[in-house]
C-alpha positions in Angstrom: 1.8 -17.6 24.1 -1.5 -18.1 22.0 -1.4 -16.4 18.7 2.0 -15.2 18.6 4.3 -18.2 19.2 7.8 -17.8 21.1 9.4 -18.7 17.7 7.1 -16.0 15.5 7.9 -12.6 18.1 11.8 -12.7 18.4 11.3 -12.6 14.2 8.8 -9.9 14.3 11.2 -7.9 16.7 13.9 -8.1 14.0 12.4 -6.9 11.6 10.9 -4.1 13.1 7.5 -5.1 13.9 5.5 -5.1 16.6 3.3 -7.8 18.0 1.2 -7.6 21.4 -1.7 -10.2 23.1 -4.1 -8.2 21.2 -2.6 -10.7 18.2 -1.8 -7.6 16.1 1.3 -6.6 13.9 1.9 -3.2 13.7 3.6 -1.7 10.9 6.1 1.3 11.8 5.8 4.2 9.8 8.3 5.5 7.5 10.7 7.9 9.7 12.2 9.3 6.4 15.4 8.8 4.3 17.7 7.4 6.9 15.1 4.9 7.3 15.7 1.9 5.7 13.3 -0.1 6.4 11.4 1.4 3.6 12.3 1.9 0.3 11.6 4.7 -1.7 10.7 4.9 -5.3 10.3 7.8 -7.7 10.5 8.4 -11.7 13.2 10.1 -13.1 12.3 13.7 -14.4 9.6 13.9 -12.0 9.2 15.6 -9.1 9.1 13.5 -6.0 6.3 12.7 -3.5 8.1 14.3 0.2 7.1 11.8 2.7 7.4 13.4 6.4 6.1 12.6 9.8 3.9 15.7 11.5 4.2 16.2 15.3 1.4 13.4 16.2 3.1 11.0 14.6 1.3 10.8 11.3 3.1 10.0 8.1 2.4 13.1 5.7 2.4 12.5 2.1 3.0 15.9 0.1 2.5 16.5 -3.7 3.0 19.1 -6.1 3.1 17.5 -9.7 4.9 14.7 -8.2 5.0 11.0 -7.9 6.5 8.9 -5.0 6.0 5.4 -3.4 7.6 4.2 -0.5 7.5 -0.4 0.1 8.4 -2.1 3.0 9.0 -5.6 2.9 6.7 -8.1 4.8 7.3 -11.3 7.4 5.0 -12.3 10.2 1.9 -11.5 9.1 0.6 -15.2 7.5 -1.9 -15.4 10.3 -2.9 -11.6 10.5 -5.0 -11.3 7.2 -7.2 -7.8 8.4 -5.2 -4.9 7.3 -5.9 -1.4 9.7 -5.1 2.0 9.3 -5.8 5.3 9.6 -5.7 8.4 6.6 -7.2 12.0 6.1 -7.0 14.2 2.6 -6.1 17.7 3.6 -6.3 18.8 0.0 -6.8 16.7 -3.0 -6.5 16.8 -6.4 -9.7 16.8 -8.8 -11.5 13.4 -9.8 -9.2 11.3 -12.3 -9.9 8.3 -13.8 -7.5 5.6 -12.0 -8.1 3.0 -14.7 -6.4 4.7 -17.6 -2.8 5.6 -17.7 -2.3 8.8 -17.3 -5.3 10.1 -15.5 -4.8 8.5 -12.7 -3.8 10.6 -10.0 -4.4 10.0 -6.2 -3.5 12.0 -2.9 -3.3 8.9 -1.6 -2.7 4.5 -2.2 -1.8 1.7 0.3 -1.2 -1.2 -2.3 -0.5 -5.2 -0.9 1.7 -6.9 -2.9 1.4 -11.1 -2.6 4.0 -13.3 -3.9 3.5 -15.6 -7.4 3.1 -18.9 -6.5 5.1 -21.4 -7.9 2.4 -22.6 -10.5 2.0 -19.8 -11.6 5.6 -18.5 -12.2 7.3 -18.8 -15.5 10.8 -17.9 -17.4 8.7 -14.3 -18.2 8.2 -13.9 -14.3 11.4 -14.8 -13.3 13.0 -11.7 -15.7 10.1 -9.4 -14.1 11.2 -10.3 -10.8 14.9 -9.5 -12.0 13.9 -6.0 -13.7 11.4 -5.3 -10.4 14.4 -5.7 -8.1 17.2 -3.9 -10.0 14.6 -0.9 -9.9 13.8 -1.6 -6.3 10.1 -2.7 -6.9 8.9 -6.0 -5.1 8.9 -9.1 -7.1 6.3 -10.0 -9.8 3.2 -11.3 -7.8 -0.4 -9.8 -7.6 -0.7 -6.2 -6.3 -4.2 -4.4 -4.7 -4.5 -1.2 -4.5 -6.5 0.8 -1.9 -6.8 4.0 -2.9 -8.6 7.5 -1.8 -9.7 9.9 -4.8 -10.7 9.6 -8.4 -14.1 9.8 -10.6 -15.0 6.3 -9.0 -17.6 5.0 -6.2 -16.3 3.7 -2.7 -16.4 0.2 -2.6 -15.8 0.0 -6.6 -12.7 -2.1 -7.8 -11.4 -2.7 -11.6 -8.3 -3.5 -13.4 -4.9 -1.5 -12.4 -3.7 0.0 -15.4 0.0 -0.2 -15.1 -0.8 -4.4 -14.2 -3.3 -5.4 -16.1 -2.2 -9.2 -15.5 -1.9 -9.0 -11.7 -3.0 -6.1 -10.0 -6.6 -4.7 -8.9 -7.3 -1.1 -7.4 -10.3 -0.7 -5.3 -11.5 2.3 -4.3 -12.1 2.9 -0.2 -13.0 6.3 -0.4 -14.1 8.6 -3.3 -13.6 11.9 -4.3 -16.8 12.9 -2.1 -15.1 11.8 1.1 -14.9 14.8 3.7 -11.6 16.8 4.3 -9.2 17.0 6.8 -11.2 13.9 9.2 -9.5 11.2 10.1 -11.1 7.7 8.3 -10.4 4.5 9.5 -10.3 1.2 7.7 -10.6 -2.4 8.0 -9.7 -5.2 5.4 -9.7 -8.6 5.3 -7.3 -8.7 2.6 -7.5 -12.5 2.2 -10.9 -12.0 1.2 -10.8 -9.3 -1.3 -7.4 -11.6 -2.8 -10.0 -14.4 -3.3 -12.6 -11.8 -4.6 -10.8 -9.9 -7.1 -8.6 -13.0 -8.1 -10.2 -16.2 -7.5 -7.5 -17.5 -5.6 -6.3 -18.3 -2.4 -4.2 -15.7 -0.7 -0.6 -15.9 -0.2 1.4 -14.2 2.9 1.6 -10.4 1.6 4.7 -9.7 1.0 5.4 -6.1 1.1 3.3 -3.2 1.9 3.8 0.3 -0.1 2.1 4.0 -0.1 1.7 6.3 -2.7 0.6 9.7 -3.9 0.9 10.6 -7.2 -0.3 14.2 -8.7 2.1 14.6 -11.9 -0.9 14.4 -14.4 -2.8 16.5 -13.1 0.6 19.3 -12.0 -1.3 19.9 -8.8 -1.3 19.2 -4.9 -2.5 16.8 -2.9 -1.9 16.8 0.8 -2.6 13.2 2.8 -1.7 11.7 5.6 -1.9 7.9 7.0 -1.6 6.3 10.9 -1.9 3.4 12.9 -1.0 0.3 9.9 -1.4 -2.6 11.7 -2.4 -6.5 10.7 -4.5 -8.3 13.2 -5.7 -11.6 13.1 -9.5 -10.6 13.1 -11.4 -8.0 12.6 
């Protein structure tokens, strides 16, 4: 087997991923709350983000007022660092500004998590990674954000907010981006890592989606297909 060894596929089949001679990883999508696979995440007092798959197999992210994230852990994927998918914005809430807190609504997020390395890790990391898990977040590390909406330009990136140490959001499509069409992207997300942090990229380590309208109290409607890793673009 070239790529994908006879040691790497029985791993990826356990896991629930998907690997073919195209060298590509596919992600499965979340198939809802018996689905564990995923886990889900939402604030208390909030209303929560209702993540659904529509009849062509689409994940559907719904929001009124709401918040919700969904993470999947990662394995098998060292060697597959282009990230693909497909999303379309049926409705979308107005332009926010994604690097304050509290204005920073989106109808839609992919975000990459990548593990600390071990240099990097200290007695403060380790009780992050012990708060992160006991909330079900993944472990401290770096996060990037992909994310669809707000007041900013495609192709934009700045500091996330909520992880100002360790996280980056760049924006893949603005606010001006059409409606209800499919968009697909393409990432090599080793490269942006080495951009946007000046480091070489770890393995990812989990994978998450968002949507997030409570600041605004309105709805968003998105929905996202076809997450897969491949090993170039």
């Amino acid at each position: 087997m070239n790529a994908i060894t006879k040691r790497t596929l029985p791993l990826l089949v356990v896991l629930g991923l998907t690997a073919n001679a195209e060298a590509t990883v596919r992600i499965p999508l979340y198939e809802g709350p018996e689905d564990t696979s995923w886990q889900t995440l939402t604030i208390p007092g909030v209303n929560a983000t209702e993540f659904k798959k529509s009849g062509d197999g689409a994940l559907i992210a719904d929001c009124m007022a709401a918040f919700g994230m969904i993470v999947r852990e990662l394995d098998g994927v060292k060697d597959y660092p282009v990230l693909n998918w497909r999303w379309r914005i049926d409705s979308k809430p107005p332009a926010t500004d994604a690097s304050q807190k509290g204005g920073d609504d989106r109808p839609i997020a992919v975000h990459i998590w990548f593990p600390q390395n071990d240099k990097e890790a200290s007695i403060w990391t380790s009780i992050g990674d012990t708060l992160a898990s006991l909330i079900g977040l993944p472990p401290n590390g770096r996060v990037i954000t992909y994310m669809w909406g707000g007041k900013y330009k495609a192709g934009e990136s700045f500091t996330n907010p909520h992880l100002p140490d360790r996280g980056m959001i760049v924006i893949r499509r603005g606010i001006d981006a059409p409606v209800s069409k499919w968009m697909s992207e393409q990432i090599d997300i080793a490269a942006d890592y080495r951009r946007l942090f000046g480091a070489t990229a770890p393995a990812p380590s989990h994978i998450a989606i968002s949507a997030d309208t409570d600041d605004t109290s309105l709805k968003s409607r998105a929905a996202i297909a076809d997450i897969r890793f491949t090993s170039v673009p």
